[in-house]
C-alpha positions in Angstrom: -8.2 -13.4 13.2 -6.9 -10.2 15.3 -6.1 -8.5 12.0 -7.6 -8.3 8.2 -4.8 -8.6 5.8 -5.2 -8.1 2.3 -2.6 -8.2 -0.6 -2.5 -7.2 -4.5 -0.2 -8.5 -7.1 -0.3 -6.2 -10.6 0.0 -8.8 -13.2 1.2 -7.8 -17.1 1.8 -11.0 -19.1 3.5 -12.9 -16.7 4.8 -16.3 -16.4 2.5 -18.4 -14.8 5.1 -20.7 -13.3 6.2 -17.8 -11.9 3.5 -15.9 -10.8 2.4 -19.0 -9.1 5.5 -19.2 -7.0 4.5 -15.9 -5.6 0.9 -16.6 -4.8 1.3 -19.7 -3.2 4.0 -17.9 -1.1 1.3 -16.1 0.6 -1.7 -18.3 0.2 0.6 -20.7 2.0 0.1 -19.4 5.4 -3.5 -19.1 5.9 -4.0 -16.2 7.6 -4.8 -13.5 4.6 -8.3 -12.2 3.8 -7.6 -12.2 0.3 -5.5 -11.8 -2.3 -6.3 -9.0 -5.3 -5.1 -9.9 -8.7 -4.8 -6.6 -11.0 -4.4 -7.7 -14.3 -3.1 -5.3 -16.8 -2.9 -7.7 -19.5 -4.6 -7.0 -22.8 -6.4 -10.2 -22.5 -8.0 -12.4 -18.7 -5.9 -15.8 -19.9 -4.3 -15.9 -17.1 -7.3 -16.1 -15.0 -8.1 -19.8 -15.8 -4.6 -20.6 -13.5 -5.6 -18.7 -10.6 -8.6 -19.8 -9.2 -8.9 -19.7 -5.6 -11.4 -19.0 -2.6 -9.0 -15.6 -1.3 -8.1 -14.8 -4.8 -10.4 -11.6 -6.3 -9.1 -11.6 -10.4 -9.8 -7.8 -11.7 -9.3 -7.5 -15.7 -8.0 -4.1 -15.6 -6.6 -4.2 -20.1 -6.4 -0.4 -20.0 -3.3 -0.9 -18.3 -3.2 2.7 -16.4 0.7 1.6 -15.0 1.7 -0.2 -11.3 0.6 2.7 -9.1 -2.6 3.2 -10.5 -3.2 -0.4 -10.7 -2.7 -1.2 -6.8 -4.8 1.7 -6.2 -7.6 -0.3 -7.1 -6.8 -3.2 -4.8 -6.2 -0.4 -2.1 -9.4 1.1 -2.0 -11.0 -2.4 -2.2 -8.5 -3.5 0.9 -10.3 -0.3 2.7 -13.7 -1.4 1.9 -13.1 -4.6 3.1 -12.2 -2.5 6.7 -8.7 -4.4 5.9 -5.8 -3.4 8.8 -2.5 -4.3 6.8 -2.1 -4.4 3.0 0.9 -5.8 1.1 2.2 -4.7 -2.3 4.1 -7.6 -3.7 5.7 -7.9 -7.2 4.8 -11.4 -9.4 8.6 -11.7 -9.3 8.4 -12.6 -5.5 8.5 -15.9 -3.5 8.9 -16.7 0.2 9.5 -19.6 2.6 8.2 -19.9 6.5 6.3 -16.9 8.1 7.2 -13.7 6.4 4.0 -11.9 7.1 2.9 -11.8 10.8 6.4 -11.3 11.9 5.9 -7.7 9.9 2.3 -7.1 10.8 3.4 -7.7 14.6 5.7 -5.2 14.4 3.4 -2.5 12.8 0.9 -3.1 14.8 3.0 -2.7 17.6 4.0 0.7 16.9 1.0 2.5 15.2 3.5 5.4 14.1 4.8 3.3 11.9 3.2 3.5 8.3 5.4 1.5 5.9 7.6 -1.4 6.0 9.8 -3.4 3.5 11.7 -6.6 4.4 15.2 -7.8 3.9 14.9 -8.9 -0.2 17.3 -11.4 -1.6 18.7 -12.3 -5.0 17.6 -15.7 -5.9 22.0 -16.8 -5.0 20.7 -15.1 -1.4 23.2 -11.8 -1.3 21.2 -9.0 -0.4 19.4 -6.3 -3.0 20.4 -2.6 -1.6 16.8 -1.1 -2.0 16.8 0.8 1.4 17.9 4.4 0.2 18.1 8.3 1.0 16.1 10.6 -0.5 17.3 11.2 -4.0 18.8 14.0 -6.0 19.3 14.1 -9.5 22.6 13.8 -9.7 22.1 10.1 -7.4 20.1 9.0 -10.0 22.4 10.4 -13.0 25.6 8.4 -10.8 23.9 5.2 -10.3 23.6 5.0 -14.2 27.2 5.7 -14.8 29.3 4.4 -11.8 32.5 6.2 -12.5 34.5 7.5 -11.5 34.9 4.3 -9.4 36.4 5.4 -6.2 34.4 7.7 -5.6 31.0 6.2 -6.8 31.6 3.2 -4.4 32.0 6.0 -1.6 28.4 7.7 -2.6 26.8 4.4 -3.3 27.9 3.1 0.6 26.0 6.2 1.7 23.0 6.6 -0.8 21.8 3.0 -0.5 23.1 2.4 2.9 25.4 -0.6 2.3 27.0 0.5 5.5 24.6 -0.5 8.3 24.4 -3.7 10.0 22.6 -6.4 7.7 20.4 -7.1 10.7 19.4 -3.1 12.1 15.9 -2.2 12.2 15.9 1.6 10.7 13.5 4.0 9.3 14.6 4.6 5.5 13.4 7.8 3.8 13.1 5.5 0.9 11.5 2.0 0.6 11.0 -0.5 -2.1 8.0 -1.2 -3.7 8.6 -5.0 -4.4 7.2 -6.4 -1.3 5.9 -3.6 0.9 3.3 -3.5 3.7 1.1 -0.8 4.0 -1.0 0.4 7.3 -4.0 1.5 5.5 -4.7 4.0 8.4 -1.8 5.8 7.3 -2.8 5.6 3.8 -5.8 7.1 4.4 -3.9 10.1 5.7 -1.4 10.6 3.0 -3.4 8.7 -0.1 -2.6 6.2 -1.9 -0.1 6.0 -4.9 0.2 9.2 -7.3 -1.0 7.7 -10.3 1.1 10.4 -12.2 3.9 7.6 -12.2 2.9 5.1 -15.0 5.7 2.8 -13.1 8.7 3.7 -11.7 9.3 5.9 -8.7 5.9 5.8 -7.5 6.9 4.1 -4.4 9.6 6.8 -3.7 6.9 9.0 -4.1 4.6 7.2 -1.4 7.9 6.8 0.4 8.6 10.2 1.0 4.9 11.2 1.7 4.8 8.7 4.8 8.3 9.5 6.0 6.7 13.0 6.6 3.9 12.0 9.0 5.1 8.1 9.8 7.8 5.6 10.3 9.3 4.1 7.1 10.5 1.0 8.4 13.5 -1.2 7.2 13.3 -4.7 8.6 15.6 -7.5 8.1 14.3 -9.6 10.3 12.5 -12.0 7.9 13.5 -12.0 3.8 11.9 -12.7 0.6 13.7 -13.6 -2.4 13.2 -11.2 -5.4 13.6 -11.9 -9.3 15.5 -8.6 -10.2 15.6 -7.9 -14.0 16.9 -4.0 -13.7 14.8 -3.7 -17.0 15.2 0.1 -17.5 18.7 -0.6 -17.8 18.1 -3.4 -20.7 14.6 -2.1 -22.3 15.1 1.1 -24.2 11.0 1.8 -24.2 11.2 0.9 -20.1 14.4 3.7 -20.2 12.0 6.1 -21.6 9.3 5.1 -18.8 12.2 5.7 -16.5 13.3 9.1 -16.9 9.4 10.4 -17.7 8.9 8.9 -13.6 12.4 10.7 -12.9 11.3 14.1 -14.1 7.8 13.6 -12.4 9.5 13.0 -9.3 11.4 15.9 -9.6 9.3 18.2 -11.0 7.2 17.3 -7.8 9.7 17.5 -5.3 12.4 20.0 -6.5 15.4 19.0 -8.6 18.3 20.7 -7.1 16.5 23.4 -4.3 14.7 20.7 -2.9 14.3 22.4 0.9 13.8 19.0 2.9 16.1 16.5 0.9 19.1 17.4 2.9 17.2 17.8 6.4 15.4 14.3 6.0 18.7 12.2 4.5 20.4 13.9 7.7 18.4 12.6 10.2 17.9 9.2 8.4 22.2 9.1 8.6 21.9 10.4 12.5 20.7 6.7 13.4 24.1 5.2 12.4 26.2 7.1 14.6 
């Protein structure tokens, strides 16, 4: 094989039926090195339903949140001398060859660090998950969506609804449901901040690879996603939410935050 590909999937008392969708999606092809279970469950019972030569199970009950978690798998991936990691969600399934077509691509153009792929709702529209760099008031405005007019005018921008559904871009920010790392470039700007418990933590990498690499957009293949907006449903989850928020934040600067601006300019500059 001309590459070593590795993936994780964090697990936290999922359904198996589920889950299953999503690792047969990848063991399907036949081309991975393996496949990392993280399982944050309080208990390994869903361990006896994924046995598997490629699968490595890790019991990981202290449950240290989703960045944290794939950092394990990471620096396995690296021991392993892996090339070409994928993050994927237990939510996520696929059809025909989503993977090489992405590790091509990376691997023709080493500036490239990070790439997400087109991700559908399960009807098949399109999930806006490509974004600009955030400010507080985006994420305040996403929550409320009025006044309308005007939201639907920032929204078009902020998540770039605007831009061919096919165009190949570099997005400032990328989503952490299905995302392949080049674990050369993670070994420049590290891994996940395991200060995020979950949420945010990929804007986080996002934004620290967009300042040395390409964060790539790329529609060219899809994978269908299982999106349950739970922050939005879960009041403990909200909580989780705005604790990553103000993290984020309090990392990058709320509202004097010097390269915001500068990067979501340049990102915009490619649509002209």
């Amino acid at each position: 094989m001309k590459f070593k590909i590795t993936f994780c999937i964090v697990l936290y008392r999922n359904d198996i039926t589920m889950l299953q969708n999503a690792i047969q999606s990848i063991l399907k092809n036949g081309i991975i090195h393996k496949l990392f279970l993280v399982d944050n469950s309080p208990t390994d019972e869903l361990k006896k339903n994924l046995i598997n030569s490629k699968i490595e199970y890790i019991h990981n009950p202290a449950n240290p949140g989703f960045g944290a978690s794939h950092n394990v798998a990471v620096e396995k991936a690296i021991g392993l001398g892996s090339n070409y990691h994928f993050i994927v969600n237990p939510d996520i399934y696929f059809e025909g060859d989503v993977i090489m077509p992405m590790v091509e691509y990376m691997a023709n153009d080493e500036k490239i660090g990070m790439m997400m792929p087109q991700i559908l709702n399960l009807d098949g529209t399109v999930q806006n998950l490509p974004k600009l760099l955030p400010s507080p008031f985006s994420i305040l405005w996403r929550k409320l969506k009025k006044p309308r007019s005007a939201y639907e005018k920032f929204i078009n921008q902020y998540e770039l609804r605007q831009v061919s559904r096919d165009m190949i871009y570099n997005a400032p920010v990328l989503s952490g449901c299905f995302t392949l790392l080049n674990l050369q470039a993670i070994k420049k700007v590290g891994m996940y901040d395991d200060a995020f418990f979950m949420y945010f933590e990929d804007w986080d990498l996002s934004r620290r690879m967009h300042q040395h690499y390409k964060t790539i957009y790329f529609p060219s293949v899809s994978v269908y996603h299982g999106y349950d907006s739970g922050a939005n449903k879960n009041s403990k989850l909200f909580k989780i939410f705005v604790k990553s928020a103000v993290t984020y934040f309090n990392k990058w600067g709320w509202f004097f935050d010097g390269q915001r601006k500068k990067i979501n300019k340049e990102a915009l500059s490619q649509f002209k």
